[in-house]
N, C-alpha and C positions, 0 to 999 in steps of 0.2 A: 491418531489424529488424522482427520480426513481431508481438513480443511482450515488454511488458515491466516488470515488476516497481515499484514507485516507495516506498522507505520513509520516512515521515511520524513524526518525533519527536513525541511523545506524555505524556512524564516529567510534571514538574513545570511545565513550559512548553510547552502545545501548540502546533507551531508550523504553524499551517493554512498560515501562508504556502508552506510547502513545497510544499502539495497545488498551487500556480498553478504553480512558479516547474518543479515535473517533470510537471504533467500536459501542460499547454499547449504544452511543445516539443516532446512524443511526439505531442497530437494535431498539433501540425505538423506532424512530421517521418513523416507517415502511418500511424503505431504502428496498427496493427489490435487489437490486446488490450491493454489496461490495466489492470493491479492494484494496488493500494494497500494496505499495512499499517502499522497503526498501534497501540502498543501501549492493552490494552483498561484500561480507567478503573472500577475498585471503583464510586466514585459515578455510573455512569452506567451499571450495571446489567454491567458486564463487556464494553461497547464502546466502540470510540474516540471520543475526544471529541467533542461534537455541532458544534463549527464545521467537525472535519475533516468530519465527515462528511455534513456543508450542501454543502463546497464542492466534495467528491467528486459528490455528486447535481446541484449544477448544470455540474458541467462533464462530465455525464456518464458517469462512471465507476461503475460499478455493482456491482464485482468489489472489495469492499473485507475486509480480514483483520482482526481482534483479535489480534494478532503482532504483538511488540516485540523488539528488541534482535538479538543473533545469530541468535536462533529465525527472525526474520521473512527475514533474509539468506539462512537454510539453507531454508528452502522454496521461495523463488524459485529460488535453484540448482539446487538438489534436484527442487523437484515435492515433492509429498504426495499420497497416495492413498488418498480417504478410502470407505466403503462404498458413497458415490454421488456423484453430481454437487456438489451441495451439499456434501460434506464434503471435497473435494477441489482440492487448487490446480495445475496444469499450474508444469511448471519454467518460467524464461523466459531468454528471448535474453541480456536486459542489465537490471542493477539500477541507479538512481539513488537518490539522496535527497541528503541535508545534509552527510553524511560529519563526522566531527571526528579527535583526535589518535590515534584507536585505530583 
């Protein structure tokens, strides 16, 4: 796996725990690209919540989305192509995160 996706609940409960429990077994498992989406937070200026994104910076991960919900699933799938680098997200291999009953 080359490359891969990691979505980070963000709602009402951020849960940064996510960011250890999917970053850390991809950089194990030699992941070469890591991305993170989290949906973006009105009170923090329309980004993810600032522990996700403490724990994205120390573990590394530098490739993080303001993407919540289905949106965040359908651009890892998908890929987004944005007018450049910066506005754009490559598809990826494999998506993780928390999963629940949906």
């Amino acid at each position: 796996v080359g490359r891969v996706g990691l979505y980070v609940p963000g709602g009402f409960a951020p849960l940064a725990s996510s960011v250890i429990m999917n970053v850390v077994p991809a950089q194990e498992a030699g992941v070469s690209s890591i991305a993170v989406a989290s949906p973006p937070q009105a009170e923090f200026g329309g980004l993810p919540h600032p522990s996700i994104l403490a724990l994205c910076h120390l573990l590394g991960v530098n490739e993080v989305y303001a993407v919540g919900g289905a949106q965040a699933i359908a651009m890892f799938a998908y890929g987004v192509e944005g007018s450049d680098e910066a506005d754009s997200c490559p598809r990826v291999d494999m998506v993780t995160g928390p999963g629940n009953i949906y």
